[in-house]
C-alpha positions in Angstrom: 17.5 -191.6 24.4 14.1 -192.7 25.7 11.4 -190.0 26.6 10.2 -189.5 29.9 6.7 -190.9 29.9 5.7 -188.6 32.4 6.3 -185.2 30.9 3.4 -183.7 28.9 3.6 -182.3 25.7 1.7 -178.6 26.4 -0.6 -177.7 23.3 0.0 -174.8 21.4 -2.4 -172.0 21.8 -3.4 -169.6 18.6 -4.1 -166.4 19.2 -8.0 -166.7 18.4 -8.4 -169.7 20.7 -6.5 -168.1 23.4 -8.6 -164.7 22.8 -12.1 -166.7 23.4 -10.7 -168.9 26.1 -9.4 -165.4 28.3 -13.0 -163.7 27.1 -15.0 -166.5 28.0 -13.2 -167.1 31.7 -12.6 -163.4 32.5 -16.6 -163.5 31.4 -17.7 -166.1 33.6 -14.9 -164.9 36.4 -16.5 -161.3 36.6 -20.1 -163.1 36.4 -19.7 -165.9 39.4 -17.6 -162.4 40.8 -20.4 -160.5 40.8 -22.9 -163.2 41.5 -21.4 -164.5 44.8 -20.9 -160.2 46.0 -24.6 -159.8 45.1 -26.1 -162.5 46.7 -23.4 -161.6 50.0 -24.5 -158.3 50.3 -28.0 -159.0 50.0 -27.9 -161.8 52.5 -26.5 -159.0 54.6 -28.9 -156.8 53.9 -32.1 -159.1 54.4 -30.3 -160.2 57.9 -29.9 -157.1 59.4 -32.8 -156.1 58.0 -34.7 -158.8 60.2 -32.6 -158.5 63.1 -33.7 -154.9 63.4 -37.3 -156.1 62.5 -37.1 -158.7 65.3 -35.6 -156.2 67.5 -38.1 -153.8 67.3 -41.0 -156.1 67.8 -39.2 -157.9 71.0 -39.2 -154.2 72.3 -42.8 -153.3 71.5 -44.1 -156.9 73.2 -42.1 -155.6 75.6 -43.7 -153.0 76.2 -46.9 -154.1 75.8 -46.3 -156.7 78.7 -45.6 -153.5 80.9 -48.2 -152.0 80.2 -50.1 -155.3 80.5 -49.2 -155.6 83.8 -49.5 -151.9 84.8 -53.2 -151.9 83.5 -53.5 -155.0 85.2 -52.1 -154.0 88.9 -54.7 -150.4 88.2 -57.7 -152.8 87.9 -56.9 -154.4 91.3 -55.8 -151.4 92.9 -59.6 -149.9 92.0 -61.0 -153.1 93.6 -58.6 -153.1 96.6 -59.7 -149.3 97.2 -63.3 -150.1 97.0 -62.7 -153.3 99.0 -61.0 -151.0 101.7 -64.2 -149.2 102.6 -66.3 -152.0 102.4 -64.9 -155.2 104.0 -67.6 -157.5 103.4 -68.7 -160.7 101.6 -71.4 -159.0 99.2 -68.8 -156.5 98.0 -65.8 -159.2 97.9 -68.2 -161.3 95.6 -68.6 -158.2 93.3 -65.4 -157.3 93.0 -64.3 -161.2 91.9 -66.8 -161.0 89.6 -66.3 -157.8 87.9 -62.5 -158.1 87.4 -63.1 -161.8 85.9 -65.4 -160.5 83.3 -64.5 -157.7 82.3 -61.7 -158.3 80.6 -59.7 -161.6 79.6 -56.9 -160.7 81.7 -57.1 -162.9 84.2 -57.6 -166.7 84.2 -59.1 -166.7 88.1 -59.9 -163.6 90.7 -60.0 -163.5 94.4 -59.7 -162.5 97.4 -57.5 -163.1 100.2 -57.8 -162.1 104.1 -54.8 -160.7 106.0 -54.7 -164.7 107.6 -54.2 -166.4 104.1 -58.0 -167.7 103.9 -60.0 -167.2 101.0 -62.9 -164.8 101.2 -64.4 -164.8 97.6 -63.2 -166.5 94.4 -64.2 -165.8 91.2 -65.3 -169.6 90.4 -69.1 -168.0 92.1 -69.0 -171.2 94.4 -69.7 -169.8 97.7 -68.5 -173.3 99.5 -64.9 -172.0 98.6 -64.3 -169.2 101.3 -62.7 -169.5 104.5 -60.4 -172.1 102.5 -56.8 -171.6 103.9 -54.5 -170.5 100.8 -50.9 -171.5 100.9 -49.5 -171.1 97.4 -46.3 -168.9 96.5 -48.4 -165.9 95.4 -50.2 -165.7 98.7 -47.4 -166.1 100.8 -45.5 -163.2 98.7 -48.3 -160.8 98.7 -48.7 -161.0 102.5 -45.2 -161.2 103.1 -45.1 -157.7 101.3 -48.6 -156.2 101.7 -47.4 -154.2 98.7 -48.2 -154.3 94.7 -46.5 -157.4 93.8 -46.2 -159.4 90.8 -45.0 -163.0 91.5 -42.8 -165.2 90.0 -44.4 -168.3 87.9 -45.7 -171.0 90.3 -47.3 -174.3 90.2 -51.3 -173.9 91.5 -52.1 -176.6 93.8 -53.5 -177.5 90.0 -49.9 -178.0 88.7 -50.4 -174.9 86.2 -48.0 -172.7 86.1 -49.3 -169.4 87.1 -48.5 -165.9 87.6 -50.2 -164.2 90.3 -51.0 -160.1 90.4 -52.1 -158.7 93.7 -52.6 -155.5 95.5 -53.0 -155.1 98.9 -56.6 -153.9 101.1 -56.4 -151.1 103.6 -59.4 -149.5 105.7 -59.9 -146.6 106.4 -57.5 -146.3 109.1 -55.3 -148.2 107.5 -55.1 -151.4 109.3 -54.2 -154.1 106.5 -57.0 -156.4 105.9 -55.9 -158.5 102.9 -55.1 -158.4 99.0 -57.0 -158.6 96.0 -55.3 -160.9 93.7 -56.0 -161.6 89.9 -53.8 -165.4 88.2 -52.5 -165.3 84.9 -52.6 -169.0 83.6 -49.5 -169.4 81.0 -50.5 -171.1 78.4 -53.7 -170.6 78.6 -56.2 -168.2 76.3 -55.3 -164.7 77.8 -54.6 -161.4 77.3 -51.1 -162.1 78.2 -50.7 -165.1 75.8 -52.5 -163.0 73.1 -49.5 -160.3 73.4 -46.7 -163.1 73.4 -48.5 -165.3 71.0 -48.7 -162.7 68.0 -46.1 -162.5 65.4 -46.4 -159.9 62.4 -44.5 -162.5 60.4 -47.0 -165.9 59.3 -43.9 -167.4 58.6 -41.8 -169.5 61.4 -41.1 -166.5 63.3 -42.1 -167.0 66.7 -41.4 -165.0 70.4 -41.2 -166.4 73.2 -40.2 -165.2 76.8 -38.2 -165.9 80.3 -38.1 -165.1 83.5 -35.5 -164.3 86.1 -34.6 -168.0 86.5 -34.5 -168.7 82.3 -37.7 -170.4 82.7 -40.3 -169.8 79.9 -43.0 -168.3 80.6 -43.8 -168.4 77.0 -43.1 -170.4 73.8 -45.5 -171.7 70.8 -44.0 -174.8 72.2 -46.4 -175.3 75.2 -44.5 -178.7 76.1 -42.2 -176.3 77.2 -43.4 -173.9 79.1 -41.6 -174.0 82.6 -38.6 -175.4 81.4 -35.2 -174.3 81.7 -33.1 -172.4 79.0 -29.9 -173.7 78.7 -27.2 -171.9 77.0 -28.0 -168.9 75.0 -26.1 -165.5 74.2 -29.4 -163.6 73.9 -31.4 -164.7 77.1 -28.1 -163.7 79.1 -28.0 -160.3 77.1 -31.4 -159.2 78.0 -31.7 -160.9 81.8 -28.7 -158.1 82.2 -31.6 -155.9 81.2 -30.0 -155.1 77.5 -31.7 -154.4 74.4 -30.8 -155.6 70.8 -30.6 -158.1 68.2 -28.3 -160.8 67.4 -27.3 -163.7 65.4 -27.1 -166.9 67.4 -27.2 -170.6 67.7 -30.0 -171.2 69.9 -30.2 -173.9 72.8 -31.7 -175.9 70.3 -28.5 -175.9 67.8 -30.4 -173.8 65.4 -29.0 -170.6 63.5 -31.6 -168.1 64.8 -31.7 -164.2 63.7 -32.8 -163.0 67.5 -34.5 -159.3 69.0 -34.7 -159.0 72.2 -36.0 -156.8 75.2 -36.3 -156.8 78.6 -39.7 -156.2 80.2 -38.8 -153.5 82.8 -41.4 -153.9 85.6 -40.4 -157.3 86.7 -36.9 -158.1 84.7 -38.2 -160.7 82.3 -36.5 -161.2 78.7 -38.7 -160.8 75.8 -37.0 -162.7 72.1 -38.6 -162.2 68.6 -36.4 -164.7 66.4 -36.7 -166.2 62.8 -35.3 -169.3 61.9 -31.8 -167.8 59.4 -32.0 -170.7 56.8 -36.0 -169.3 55.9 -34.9 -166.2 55.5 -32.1 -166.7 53.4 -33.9 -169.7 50.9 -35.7 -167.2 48.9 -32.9 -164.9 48.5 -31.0 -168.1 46.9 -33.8 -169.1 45.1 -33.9 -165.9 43.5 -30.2 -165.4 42.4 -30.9 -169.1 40.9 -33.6 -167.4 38.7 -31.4 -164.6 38.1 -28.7 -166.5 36.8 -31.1 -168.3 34.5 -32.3 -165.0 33.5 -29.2 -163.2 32.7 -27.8 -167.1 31.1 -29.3 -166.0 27.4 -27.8 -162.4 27.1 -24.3 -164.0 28.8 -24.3 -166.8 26.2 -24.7 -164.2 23.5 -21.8 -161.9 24.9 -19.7 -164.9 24.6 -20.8 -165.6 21.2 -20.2 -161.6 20.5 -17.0 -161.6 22.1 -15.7 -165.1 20.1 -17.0 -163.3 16.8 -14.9 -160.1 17.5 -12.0 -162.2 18.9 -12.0 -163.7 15.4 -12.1 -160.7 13.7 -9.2 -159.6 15.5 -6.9 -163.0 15.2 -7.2 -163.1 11.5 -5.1 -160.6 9.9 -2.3 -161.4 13.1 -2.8 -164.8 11.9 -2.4 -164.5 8.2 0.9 -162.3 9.4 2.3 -165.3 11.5 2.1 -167.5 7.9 3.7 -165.1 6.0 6.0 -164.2 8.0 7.3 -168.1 7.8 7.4 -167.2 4.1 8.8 -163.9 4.5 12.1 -164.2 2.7 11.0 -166.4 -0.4 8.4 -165.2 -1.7 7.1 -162.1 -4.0 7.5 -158.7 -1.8 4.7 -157.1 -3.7 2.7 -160.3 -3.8 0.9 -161.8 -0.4 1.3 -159.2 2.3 -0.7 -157.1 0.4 -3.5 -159.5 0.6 -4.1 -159.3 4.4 -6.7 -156.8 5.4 -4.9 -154.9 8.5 -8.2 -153.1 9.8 -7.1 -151.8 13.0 -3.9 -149.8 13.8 -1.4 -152.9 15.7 -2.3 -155.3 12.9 -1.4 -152.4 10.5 2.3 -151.6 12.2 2.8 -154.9 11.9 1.9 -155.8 8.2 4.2 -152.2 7.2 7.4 -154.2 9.6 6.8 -157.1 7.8 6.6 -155.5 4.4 9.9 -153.5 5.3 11.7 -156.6 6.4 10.9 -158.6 3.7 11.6 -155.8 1.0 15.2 -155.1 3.1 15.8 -158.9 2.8 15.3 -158.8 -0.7 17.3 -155.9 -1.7 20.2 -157.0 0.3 20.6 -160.2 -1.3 20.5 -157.7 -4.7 22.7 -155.7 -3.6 24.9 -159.0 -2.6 24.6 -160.5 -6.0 25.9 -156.9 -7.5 28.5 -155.9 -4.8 30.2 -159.0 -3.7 32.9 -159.9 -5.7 32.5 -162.6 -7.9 34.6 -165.1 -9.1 35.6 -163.9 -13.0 35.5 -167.2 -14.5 32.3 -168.4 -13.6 30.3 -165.0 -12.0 30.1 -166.9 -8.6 30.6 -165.9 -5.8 34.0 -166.2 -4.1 35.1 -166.7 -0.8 34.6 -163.4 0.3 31.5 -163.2 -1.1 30.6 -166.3 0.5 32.0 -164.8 4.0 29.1 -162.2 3.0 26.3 -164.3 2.3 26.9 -166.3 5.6 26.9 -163.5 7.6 24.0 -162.3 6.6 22.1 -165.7 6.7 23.3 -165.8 10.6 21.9 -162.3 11.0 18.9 -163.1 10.0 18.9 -166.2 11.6 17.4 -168.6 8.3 18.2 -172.5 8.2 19.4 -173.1 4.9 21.3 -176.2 3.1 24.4 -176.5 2.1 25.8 -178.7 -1.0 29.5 -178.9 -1.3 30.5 -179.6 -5.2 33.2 -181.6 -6.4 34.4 -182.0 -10.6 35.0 -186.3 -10.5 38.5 -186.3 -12.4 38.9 -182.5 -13.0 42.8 -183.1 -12.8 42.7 -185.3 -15.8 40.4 -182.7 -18.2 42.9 -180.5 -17.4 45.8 -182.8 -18.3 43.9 -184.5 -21.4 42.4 -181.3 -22.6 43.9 -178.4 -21.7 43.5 -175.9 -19.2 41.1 -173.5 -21.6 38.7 -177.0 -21.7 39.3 -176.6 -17.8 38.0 -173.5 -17.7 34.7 -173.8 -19.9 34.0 -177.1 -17.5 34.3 -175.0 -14.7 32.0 -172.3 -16.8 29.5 -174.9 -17.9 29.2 -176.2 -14.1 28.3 -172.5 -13.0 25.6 -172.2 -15.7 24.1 -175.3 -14.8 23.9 -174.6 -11.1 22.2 -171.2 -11.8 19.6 -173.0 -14.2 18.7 -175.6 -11.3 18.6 -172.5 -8.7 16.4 -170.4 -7.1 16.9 -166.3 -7.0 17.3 -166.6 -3.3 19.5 -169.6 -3.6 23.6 -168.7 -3.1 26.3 -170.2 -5.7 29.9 -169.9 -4.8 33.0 -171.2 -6.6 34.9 -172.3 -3.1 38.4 -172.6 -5.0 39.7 -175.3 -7.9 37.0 -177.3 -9.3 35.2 -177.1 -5.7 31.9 -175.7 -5.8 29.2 -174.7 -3.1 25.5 -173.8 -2.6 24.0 -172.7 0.1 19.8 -172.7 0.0 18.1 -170.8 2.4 14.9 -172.0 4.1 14.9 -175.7 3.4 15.1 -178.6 4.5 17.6 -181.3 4.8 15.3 -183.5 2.3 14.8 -180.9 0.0 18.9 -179.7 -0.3 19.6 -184.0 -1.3 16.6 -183.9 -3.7 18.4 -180.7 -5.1 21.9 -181.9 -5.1 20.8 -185.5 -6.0 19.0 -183.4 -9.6 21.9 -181.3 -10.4 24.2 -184.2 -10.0 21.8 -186.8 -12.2 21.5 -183.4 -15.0 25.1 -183.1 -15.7 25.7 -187.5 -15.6 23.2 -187.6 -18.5 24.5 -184.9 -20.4 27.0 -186.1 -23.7 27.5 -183.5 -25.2 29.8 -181.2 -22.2 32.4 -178.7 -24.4 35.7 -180.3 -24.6 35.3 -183.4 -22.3 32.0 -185.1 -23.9 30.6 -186.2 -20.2 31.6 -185.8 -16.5 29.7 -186.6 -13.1 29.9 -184.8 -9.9 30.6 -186.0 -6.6 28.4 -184.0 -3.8 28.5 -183.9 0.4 24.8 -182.7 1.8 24.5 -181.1 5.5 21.9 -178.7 6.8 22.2 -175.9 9.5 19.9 -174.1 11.4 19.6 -171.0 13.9 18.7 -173.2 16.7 21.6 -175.1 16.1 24.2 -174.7 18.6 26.7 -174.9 16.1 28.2 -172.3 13.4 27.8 -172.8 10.2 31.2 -173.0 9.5 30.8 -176.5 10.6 28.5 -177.5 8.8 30.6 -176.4 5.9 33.3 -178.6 7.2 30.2 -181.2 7.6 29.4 -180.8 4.2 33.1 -181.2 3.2 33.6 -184.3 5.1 30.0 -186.0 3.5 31.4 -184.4 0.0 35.3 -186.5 0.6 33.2 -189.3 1.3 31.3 -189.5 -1.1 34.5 -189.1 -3.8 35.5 -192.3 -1.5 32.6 -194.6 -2.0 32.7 -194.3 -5.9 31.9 -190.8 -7.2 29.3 -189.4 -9.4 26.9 -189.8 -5.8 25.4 -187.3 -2.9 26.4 -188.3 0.2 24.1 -186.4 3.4 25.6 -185.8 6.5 24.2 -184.6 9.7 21.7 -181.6 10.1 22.7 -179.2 12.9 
C-alpha cells in the first residue's frame, strides 16, 4: 500500500520542549499583549489629552478676538464721541492719527462723511479728502449708522480687509458720518498676532473662518480668502458649538481639532495638530521600551527553560522506566529518580506499586497455577492464567510453539520412562535459556510453549533459533543420545486487533510447518 505523499508525519513533542515552547509563547503572547494595550491606551490618552489642549486654546483665541474687537469698537466709539462735538478737519486729522498710532490694531484709520466722501485718512496726505468711498465697509456702515463690523472685503487694493466703524452724532443728534478703523488680514496686526500664536512650536497651527468658510486666517497666507471645503469642525462651530474633534481635514489630513466660535460676529476659531506628530514619539518610545525590557525578557525565558528542565526530568526518567517497568529489578532504577516535587512523587510511588504488583503476581503465578507434574510447567490452565494476565496488562510478548522431532518413535524404541525424562530434559533446558519473567508451558504430549513478554518478533526467533541449535548439539540426551526440535515463531501485541489466541494458532501453524519443510528448524510467522 503506497503512502499518501501528502500527509505529514506530526513530530513528537517531550514534555521539556513542549514546557519552553508554551513558556516562551504565553511569554511573548502576554508581552506583545501588553505592549499593543499600553501603547493603545496611551495613544488615547496623549489624543484626548491634545484635543482638550486644542480645545481650550481655540476657546481662549476666541475670546481674545472678542475682546479684540470690543476694545477695538471702544477706541472708535471715544473718537466718534469726540468727533460728534467737533465736526471739523483739524479734529478729524487728530483723531486718524491718534487711533493709527496708538496701537497696532489697525492697518489704516479714517474718516467718513454721512455722503460716503472721505474727510481725513490716516495716510497724513491731505490731497485724499473729499474722495468718494464706495467699498463694502462704507456702504455697510452708512447703511446701518450703527457699530458694525464688516465682513472681509477686497480694498480697491485687492487686500482683503476687515473694516470696524462706529457711527458720528452731534449734538442734536443728526448723523454726520462714521469713524472707521481696517484690519488688513495677513498683515502684521494685533489681530494676526492673536491668530498667529500657538503655545505649541511644533506643527500646531489655528487658523479661522468666517460666516461664508472663508479664511480669514491660516499660516498659509496663499490662502487666505479661500473657501473651506468639506470639514466636520468648521460646520460644528459656524452652528456656534464649542469642542474638539478628530477629523480628516479638507486637505485629507488626520487632524486632532479645538474649536470655538467668536461670539460677536459668528466666526469659527480651530486650534489643530497634525495626529501622526503627536503619535510618532509615543511609538518611538514603546520601540525603546521594548528594547529596554528585551534583556530582563530574554532572561525570564532563560529562567523559565531552566525551571521547565528541572521539572521535565524526573517525569522524563519515569516515561523510560515505565517502558521497562515489568523487566527489570523492582528495588533497582525507580529508586534512582529524584521526585522533588509532590506530582512527580505520586507518580514514582504508582509506578513503584505497579511494578512491584506485576512482579508478585507473576510469583504468585509460578507458585499457584498448577503445573504440569512431569516437567513443573505450566499447564493449560496455567497457561489460560498467564494469558489473561498478559492481556490485562496489555504487554506484547512472543510466543514459540515446541515440538519433540520423532517423539513417537523414543517412545516406541525406548520406552515410555525414556519418554518421560525427554520430556523432563526439554523442561530443564527451556528454564536454563529463560528469563524469570519468561512463561514455560507443557501445551499437551511432547508439545511445548513459551510465551516472552516484552520482545520483539526478532528477539523471540533469536531465542527459539538458540534453544533449538542447544539441544541439536547435545550427544549425550538420557535414553535417546540426540534429538532436534522443530519450532513455529509469531508475536502478538496490545495494539493488535487480534487475540492472542490466534497468534497461538499462528504460532501452531508456523510450528506444523516447520515439521513440514524438514524439522530440527524455526519457522516465523506473522506478528499481530
Amino acid at each position: 500500500m503506497k503512502k499518501n505523499p501528502l500527509k505529514l508525519k506530526l513530530p513528537i513533542l517531550n514534555l521539556g520542549r513542549l514546557i519552553v515552547f508554551l513558556t516562551i509563547v504565553t511569554g511573548l503572547v502576554m508581552m506583545i499583549n501588553t505592549f499593543i494595550a499600553s501603547y493603545q491606551r496611551q495613544q488615547v490618552i496623549l489624543l484626548e489629552s491634545r484635543l482638550e489642549l486644542n480645545h481650550a486654546y481655540a476657546t481662549k483665541i476666541a475670546q481674545s478676538t472678542d475682546r479684540f474687537l470690543a476694545n477695538a469698537l471702544q477706541q472708535l466709539n471715544v473718537s466718534a464721541k469726540r468727533l460728534g462735538q467737533q465736526f471739523n478737519r483739524q479734529t478729524q486729522t487728530e483723531e486718524v492719527e491718534r487711533l493709527y498710532r496708538q496701537t497696532n490694531d489697525f492697518s489704516a484709520t479714517g474718516v467718513i462723511d454721512n455722503t460716503g466722501n472721505l474727510k481725513a485718512g490716516s495716510t497724513g496726505r491731505s490731497d485724499v479728502a473729499g474722495i468718494p468711498l464706495n467699498s463694502t465697509g462704507v456702504k455697510l456702515a452708512l447703511n446701518r449708522k450703527a457699530p458694525t463690523i464688516s465682513p472681509p472685503y477686497h480694498n480697491h487694493n485687492g487686500q482683503l480687509t476687515i473694516a470696524i466703524s462706529q457711527p458720528i452724532f452731534d449734538p442734536q443728534g443728526n448723523y454726520l458720518g462714521f469713524v472707521s478703523g481696517a484690519i488688513y488680514l495677513g498683515q502684521a496686526n494685533s489681530l494676526d498676532g492673536i491668530l498667529g500664536h500657538h503655545y505649541y512650536s511644533d506643527t500646531s497651527y489655528v487658523y479661522a473662518v468666517d460666516e461664508q468658510r472663508r479664511l480669514l486666517y491660516h499660516p498659509a497666507r496663499e490662502r487666505l480668502g479661500s473657501i473651506v471645503g468639506e470639514n466636520k469642525v468648521i460646520d460644528l462651530v459656524l452652528h456656534g458649538l464649542t469642542g474638539s474633534q478628530r477629523v480628516i481635514n479638507s486637505q485629507g489630513r488626520d487632524m486632532l481639532a479645538g474649536y470655538a466660535p467668536v461670539a460677536a460676529t459668528g466666526w469659527g476659531v480651530v486650534a489643530q495638530s497634525p495626529t501622526g506628530h503627536i503619535t510618532e514619539p509615543l511609538t518611538s518610545n514603546m520601540l525603546d521600551l521594548i528594547l529596554d525590557t528585551s534583556f530582563p525578557a530574554l532572561t525570564i525565558l532563560i529562567l523559565a527553560w531552566w525551571v521547565s528542565r528541572l521539572i521535565a526530568k524526573p517525569l522524563t526518567e519515569l516515561a523510560i522506566r515505565a517502558r521497562e517497568l515489568h523487566t527489570t529489578d523492582p528495588n533497582h532504577s525507580l529508586h534512582s529518580i529524584r521526585s522533588w516535587y509532590f506530582e512527580a512523587r505520586q507518580l514514582k510511588r504508582a509506578l513503584m506499586q505497579s511494578q512491584a504488583s506485576f512482579h508478585h503476581q507473576i510469583d504468585k503465578l509460578n507458585e499457584t497455577a498448577q503445573t504440569d507434574p512431569l516437567t513443573g510447567l505450566l499447564n493449560r490452565r496455567g497457561l489460560a492464567d498467564a494469558i489473561n494476565m498478559l492481556e490485562q496488562n496489555e504487554h506484547a510478548c512472543g510466543l514459540i510453539a515446541i515440538d519433540i522431532d520423532h517423539f513417537k518413535q523414543v517412545n516406541d524404541t525406548y520406552g515410555h520412562n525414556t519418554g518421560d525424562q525427554v520430556l523432563k530434559y526439554l523442561a530443564d533446558v527451556m528454564k536454563k535459556h529463560s528469563r524469570q519473567e519468561d512463561i514455560l508451558c507443557r501445551n499437551g504430549g511432547e508439545e511445548f510453549l513459551m510465551l516472552l513478554p516484552d520482545v520483539t518478533l526478532d528477539q523471540t526467533i533469536q531465542a527459539a533459533e538458540r534453544l533449538r541449535a542447544f539441544v541439536a548439539n547435545q550427544d549425550n540426551i538420557p535414553g535417546c543420545r540426540r534429538l532436534t526440535l522443530s519450532l513455529g515463531v509469531t508475536h502478538w501485541s496490545p495494539d493488535s486487533n487480534e487475540s492472542i489466541d490466534t497468534a497461538l494458532k499462528q504460532a501452531d501453524e508456523a510450528l506444523y510447518k516447520a515439521k513440514e519443510t524438514g524439522r530440527n528448524r524455526v519457522n516465523a510467522g506473522y506478528s499481530l
